[in-house]
GUTIDREN-283679 format. One record per residue: residue in three letters; x, y, z of N, C-alpha, C, O in turn. Coordinates in steps of 0.1 Angstrom, whole numbers, plus 5000, padded with zeros to 4 digits. Example, Ala and Ser with C-alpha at 12.3 -4.5 7.8 and 13.67 -1.06 7.14 Angstrom:
BEGIN
Ala513249435078512349555078513249675078514249675085;Ser512849785071513749895071512950005079513450115080;
//
This chain:
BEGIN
Unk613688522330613888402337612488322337611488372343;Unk612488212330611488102329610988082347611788072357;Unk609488082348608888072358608787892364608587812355;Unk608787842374608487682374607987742389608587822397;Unk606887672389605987622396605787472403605287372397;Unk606287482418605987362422605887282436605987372445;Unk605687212439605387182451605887262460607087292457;Unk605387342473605987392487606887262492607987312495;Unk607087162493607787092503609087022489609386902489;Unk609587102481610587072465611487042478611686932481;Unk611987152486613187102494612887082509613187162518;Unk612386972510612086942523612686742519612286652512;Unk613286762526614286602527613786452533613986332530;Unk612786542545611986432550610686342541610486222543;Unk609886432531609386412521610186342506609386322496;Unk611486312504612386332489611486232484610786152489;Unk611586272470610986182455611486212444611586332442;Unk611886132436612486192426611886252418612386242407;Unk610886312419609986462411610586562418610786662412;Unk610986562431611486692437612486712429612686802421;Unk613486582433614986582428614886602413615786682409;Unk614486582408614186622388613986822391614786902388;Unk612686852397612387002397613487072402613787182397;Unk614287002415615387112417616187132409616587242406;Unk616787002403617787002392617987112383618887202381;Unk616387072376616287142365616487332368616887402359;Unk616087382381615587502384617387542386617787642379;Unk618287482392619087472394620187482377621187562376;Unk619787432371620887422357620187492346620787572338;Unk619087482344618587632340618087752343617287822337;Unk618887792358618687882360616887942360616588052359;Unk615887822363614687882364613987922378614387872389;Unk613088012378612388092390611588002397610587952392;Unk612187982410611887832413610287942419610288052424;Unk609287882415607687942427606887842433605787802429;Unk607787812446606987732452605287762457604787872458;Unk604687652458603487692460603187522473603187402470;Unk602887602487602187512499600987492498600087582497;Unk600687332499599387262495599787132498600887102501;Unk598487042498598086882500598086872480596886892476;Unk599186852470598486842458598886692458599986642461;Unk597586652454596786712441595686802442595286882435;Unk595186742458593886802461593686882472592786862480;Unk594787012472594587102476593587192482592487192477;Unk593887282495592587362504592287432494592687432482;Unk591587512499591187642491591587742489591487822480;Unk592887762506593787842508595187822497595987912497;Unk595287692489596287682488595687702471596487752462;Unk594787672468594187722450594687912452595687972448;Unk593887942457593888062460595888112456596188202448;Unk596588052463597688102466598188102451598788182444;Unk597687942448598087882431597487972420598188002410;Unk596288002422595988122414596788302410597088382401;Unk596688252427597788392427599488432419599988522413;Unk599788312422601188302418601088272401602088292395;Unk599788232395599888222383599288362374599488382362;Unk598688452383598088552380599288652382598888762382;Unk601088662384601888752388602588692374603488772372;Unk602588632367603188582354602588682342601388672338;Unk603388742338602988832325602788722313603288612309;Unk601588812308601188752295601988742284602988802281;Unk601388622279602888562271603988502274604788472266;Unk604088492285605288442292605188272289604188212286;Unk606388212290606288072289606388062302607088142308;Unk605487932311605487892322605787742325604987662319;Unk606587692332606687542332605987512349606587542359;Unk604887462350604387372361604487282364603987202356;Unk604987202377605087062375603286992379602487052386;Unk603086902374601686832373600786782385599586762387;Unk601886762390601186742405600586862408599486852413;Unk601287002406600687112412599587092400598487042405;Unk599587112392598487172380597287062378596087102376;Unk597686952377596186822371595186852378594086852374;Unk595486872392593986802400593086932401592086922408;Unk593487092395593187202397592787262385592887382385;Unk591987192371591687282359591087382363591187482355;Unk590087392378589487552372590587682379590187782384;Unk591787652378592587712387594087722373594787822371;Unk594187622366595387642361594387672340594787732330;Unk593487612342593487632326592987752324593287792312;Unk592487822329592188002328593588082322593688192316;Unk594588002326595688082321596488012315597688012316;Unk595787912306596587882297595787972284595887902274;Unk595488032283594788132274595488292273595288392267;Unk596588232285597488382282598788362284599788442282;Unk598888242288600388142290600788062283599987982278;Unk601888052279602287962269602587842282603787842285;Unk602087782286602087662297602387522298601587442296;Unk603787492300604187352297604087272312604687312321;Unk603387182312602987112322603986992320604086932309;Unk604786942332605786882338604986702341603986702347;Unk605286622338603986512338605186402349606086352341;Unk605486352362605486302362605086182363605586082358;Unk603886162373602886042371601786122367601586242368;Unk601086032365599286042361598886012374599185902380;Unk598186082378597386172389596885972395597185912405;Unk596285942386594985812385596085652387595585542390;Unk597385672387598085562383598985602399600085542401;Unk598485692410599485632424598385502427597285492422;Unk599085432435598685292440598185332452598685412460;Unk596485242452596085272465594885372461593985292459;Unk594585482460593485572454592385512451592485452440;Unk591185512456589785432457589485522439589585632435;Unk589085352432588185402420587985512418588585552409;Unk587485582422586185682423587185782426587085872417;Unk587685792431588685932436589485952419589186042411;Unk590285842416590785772410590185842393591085892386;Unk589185832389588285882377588486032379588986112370;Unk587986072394587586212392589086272388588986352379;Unk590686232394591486302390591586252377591786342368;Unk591586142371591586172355591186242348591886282338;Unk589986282350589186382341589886512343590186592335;Unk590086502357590486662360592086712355592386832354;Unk593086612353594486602350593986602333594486692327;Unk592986502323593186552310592486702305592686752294;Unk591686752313591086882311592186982311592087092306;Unk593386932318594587032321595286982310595687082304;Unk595686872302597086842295596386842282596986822272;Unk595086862283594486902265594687052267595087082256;Unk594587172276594587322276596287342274596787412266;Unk596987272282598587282278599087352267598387332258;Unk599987432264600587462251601687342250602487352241;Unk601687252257603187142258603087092266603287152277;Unk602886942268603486852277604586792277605186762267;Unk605186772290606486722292606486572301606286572314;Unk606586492296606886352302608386322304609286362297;Unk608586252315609986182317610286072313611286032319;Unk609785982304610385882291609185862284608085902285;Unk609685782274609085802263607585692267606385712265;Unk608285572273606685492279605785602283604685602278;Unk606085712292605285762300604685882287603485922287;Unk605585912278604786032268604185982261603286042256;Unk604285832256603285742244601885712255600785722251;Unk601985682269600485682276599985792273599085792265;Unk600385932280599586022281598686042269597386042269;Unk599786062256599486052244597885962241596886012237;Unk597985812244597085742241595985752254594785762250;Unk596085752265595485802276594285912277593085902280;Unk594985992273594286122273594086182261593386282262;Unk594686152245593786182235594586302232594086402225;Unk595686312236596086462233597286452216597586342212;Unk597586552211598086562204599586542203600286632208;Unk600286432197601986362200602586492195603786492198;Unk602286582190602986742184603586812196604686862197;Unk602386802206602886882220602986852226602586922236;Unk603286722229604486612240605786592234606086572222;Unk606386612244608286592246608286532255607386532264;Unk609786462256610386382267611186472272611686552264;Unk611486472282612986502292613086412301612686442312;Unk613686302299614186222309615386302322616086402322;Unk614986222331615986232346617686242341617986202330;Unk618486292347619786252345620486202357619786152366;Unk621286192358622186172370623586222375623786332369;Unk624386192383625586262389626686182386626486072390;Unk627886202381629186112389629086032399628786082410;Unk629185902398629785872413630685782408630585762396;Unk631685722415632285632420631585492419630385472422;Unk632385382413631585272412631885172423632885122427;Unk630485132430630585032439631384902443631284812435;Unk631784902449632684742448632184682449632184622438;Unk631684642456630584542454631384452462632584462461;Unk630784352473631284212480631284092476630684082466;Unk631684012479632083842473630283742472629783662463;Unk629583812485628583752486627483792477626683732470;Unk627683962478626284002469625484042482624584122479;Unk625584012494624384042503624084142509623784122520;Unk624184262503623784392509623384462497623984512488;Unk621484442501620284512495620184682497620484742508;Unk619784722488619084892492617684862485617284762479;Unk617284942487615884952484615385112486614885142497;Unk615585212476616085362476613985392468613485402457;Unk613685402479612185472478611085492488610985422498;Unk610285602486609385662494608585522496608385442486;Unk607885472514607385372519605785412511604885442518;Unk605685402500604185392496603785272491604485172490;Unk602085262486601885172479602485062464602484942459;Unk602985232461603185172443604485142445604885072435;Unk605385162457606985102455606984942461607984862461;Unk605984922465605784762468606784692479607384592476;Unk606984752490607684722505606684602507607184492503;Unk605784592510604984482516605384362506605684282515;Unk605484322497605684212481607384222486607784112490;Unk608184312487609584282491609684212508610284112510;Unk609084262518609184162528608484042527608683962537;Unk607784002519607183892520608483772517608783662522;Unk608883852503609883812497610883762501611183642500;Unk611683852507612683832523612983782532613983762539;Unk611583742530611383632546610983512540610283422546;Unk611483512524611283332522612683342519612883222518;Unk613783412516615083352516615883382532617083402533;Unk615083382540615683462553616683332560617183332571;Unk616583232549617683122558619183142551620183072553;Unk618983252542620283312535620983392542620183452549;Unk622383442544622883592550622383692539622583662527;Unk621683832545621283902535620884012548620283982558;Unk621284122544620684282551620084372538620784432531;Unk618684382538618284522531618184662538617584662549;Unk618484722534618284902539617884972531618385022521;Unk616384992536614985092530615085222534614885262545;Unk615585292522615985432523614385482514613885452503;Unk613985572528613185662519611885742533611585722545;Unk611485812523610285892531608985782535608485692527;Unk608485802547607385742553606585852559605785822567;Unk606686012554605386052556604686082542603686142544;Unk604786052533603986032525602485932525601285952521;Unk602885842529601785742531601985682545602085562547;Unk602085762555602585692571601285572577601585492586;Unk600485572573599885472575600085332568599785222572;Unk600685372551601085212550602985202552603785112550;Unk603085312557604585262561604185212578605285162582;Unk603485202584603185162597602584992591602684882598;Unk602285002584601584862580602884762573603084652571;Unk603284852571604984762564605784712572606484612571;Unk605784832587606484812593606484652602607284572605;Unk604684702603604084582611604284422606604584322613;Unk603984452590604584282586606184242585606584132583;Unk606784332585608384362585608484252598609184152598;Unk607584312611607684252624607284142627608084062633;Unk606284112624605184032623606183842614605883722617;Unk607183892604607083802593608983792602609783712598;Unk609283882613610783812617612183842612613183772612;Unk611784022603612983992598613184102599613784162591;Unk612584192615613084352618614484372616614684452606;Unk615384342620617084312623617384282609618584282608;Unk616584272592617384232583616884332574617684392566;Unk615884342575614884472566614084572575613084582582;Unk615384672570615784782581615084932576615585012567;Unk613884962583613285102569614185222582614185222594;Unk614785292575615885402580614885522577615585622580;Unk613885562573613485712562614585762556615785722556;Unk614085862550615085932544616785952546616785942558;Unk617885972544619085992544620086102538620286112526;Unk620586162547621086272538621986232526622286112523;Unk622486362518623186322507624686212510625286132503;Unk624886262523626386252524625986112525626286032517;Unk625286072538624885902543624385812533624585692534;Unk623385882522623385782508624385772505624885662504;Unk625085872500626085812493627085712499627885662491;Unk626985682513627785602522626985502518627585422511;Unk625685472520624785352518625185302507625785192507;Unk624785362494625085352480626785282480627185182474;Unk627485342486628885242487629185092487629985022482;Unk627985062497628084982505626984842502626784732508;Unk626384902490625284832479625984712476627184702477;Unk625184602472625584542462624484502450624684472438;Unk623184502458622084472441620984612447620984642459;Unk620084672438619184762442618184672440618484592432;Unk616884672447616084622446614484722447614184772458;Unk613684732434612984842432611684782426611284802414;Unk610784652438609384612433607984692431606884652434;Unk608384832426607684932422606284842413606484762404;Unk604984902419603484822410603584932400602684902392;Unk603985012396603985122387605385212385606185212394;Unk605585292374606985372375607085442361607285372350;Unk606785602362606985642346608685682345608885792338;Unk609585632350610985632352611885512358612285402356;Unk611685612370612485512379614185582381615185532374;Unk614385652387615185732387616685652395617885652392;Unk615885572410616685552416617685432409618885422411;Unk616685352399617285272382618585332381619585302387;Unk618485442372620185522363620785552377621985522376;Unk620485602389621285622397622185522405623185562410;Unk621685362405622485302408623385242396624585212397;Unk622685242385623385212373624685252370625585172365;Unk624885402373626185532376626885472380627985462374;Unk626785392395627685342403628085212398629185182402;Unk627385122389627585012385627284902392627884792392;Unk625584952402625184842411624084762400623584812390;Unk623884652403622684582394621784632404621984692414;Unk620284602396619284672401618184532393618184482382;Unk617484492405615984382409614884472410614684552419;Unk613984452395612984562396612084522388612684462379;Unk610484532384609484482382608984512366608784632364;Unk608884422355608884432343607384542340606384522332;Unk607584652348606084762348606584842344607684872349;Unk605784922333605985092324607585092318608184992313;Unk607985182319608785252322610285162323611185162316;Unk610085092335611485052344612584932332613784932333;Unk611484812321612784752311613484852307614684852310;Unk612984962301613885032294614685122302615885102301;Unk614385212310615485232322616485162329617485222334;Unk616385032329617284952329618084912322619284902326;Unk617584862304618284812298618584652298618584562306;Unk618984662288619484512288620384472293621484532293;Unk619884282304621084252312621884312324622584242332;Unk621684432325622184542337621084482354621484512366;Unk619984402350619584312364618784252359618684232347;Unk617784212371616084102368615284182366615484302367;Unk614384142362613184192359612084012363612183902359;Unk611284122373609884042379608484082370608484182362;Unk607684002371606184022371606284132386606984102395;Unk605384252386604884322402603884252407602884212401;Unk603984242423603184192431603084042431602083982434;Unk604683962424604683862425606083802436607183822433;Unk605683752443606283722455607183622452608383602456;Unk606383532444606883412445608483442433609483372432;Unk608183572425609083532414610083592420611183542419;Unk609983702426610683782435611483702444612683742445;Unk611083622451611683492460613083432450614183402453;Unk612483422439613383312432614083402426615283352424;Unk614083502422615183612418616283692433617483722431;Unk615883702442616483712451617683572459618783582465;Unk616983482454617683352460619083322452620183292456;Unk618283332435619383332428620683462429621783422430;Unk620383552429621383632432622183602443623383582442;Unk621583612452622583562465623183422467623983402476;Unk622683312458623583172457624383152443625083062440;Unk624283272434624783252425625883312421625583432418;Unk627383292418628383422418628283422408628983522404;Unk627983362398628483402381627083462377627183492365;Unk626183472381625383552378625883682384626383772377;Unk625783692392626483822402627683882392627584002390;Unk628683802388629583872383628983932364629384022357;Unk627983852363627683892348626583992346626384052335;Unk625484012360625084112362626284282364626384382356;Unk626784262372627884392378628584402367628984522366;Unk629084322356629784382343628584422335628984512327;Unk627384402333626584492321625884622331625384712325;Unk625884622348625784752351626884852349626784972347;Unk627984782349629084902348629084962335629085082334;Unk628984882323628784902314627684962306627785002294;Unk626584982313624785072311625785222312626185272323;Unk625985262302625585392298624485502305623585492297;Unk623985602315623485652317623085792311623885822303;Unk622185882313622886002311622786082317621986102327;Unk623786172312623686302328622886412333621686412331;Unk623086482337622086572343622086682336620986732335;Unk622986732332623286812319622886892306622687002300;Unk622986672307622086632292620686682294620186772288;Unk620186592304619086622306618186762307617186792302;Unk618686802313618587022316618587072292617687142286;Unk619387022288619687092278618287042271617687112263;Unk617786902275616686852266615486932269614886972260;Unk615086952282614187042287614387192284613287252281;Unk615587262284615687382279615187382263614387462261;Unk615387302251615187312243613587302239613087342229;Unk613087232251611287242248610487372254609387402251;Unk611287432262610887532266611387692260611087802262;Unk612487642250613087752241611687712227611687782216;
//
């Protein structure tokens, strides 16, 4: 049984991200040894290297090991010692240097210390191909031992969707790089529209700028319409997700974009920021695409959606019609880089 290494808090609900939901998957359909490891990663106590050490030192030599990157980048004198006796494929889903928010200087030191790890690698694994052509050009590493394994998705049921269009989700963790602050600004310039958003996602990741979100949420008048709920179980998303009619994802950065193919499944359009990753996750025509951290375009793409029905209806036929792929698929692409 292939070893995977990864975050202590993989199943903890109040924290969700779709790096957890990707690691369980995969541990889950390939049958791999899930080894959690408790820590602050990237930048981990000492108690928690220690543990990380440990658990990489109980792996017999020769063994192939899959790490996800969060655990491994910000730790080279902890994970590259064994890549000299591990065949070690490191799990990439963002670059350490690219969350939003991280002062310069912090910012450098995990870059250096994330490509000291993905040049020792026997294999990197990126979650699309934008995200494997950076690392690649990024960090100088060799395109021979990068692979893709994109996200998959589940069945669901396709949304009905309402006459008006006016019921927003907004399915992400309250951080910097998912851009809450650029969507309420937004919000509250079409707020003489009927319109309800519901901000589904974790706010202890960055609880101080989800307090700051909250605050202009308040501050700008539109508590009662842009509604941050945290997290939600499977059963109540998928009640939410029912009840969708456009996703809206002004993410400043995204080497995927998960919650993208997941509303795609359902056949919701999806309003999301022309950054990394997210045109091609989308696809063509399946929704908008913004400039990130522009308000103003964001205003005018929201307005139109909600005054426009033949946009609406010609959006909702090219989501139904976006092709996704499944989770499956995806497990079989990852099993084949680690076979």
């Amino acid at each position: 049984m292939t070893p995977f290494v990864v975050p202590g808090d993989i199943d903890d609900v109040t924290v969700a991200s779709g790096g957890n939901t990707y690691d369980r998957r995969m541990c889950d359909l390939l049958g791999l040894e899930k080894v959690t490891v408790a820590g602050r990663w990237p930048t981990p106590s000492t108690k928690a290297r220690v543990a990380l050490a440990d658990r990489l030192g109980q792996i017999p030599d020769g063994s192939v090991a899959l790490i996800d990157g969060l655990v491994a980048c910000g730790v080279p004198e902890v994970v590259v010692p064994h890549t000299r006796r591990l065949r070690l494929v490191v799990l990439l889903h963002l670059q350490l240097a690219d969350e939003t928010g991280v002062p310069p200087e912090r910012a450098a030191g995990l870059d250096r210390r994330e490509r000291e790890v993905l040049r020792a690698a026997n294999t990197v694994v990126a979650t699309s191909e934008w995200a494997a052509r950076r690392a690649i050009a990024h960090h100088g590493l060799d395109p021979k031992r990068v692979r893709t394994a994109p996200p998959g998705t589940d069945p669901a049921p396709t949304s009905p969707g309402t006459e008006s269009g006016d019921r927003l989700l907004c399915l992400a963790s309250v951080t910097q790089r998912k851009g809450h602050d650029v969507l309420a600004q937004a919000l509250a310039n079409v707020a003489d529209l009927p319109w309800t958003c519901v901000c589904v996602g974790s706010v202890r990741r960055d609880p101080g700028h989800a307090r700051r979100v909250q605050a202009l949420v308040d501050r700008l008048g539109i508590a009662g319409k842009m509604i941050l709920t945290g997290p939600l179980s499977d059963a109540d998303l998928e009640t939410t997700f029912a009840k969708t009619d456009l996703l809206v994802l002004p993410s400043r950065r995204e080497t995927f974009g998960m919650v993208v193919t997941e509303a795609l499944v359902r056949g919701i359009p999806v309003l999301t920021t022309n950054v990394d990753a997210l045109p091609h996750t989308l696809g063509p025509g399946a929704g908008l695409l913004v400039p990130p951290d522009d308000v103003a375009a964001l205003t005018r793409a929201l307005r139109g959606w909600l005054t426009d029905a033949e946009l609406r209806d010609r959006l909702r036929a090219a989501a139904r019609a976006r092709e996704v792929e499944d989770w499956p698929t995806a497990a079989t692409r990852l099993a084949g880089v680690l076979r």
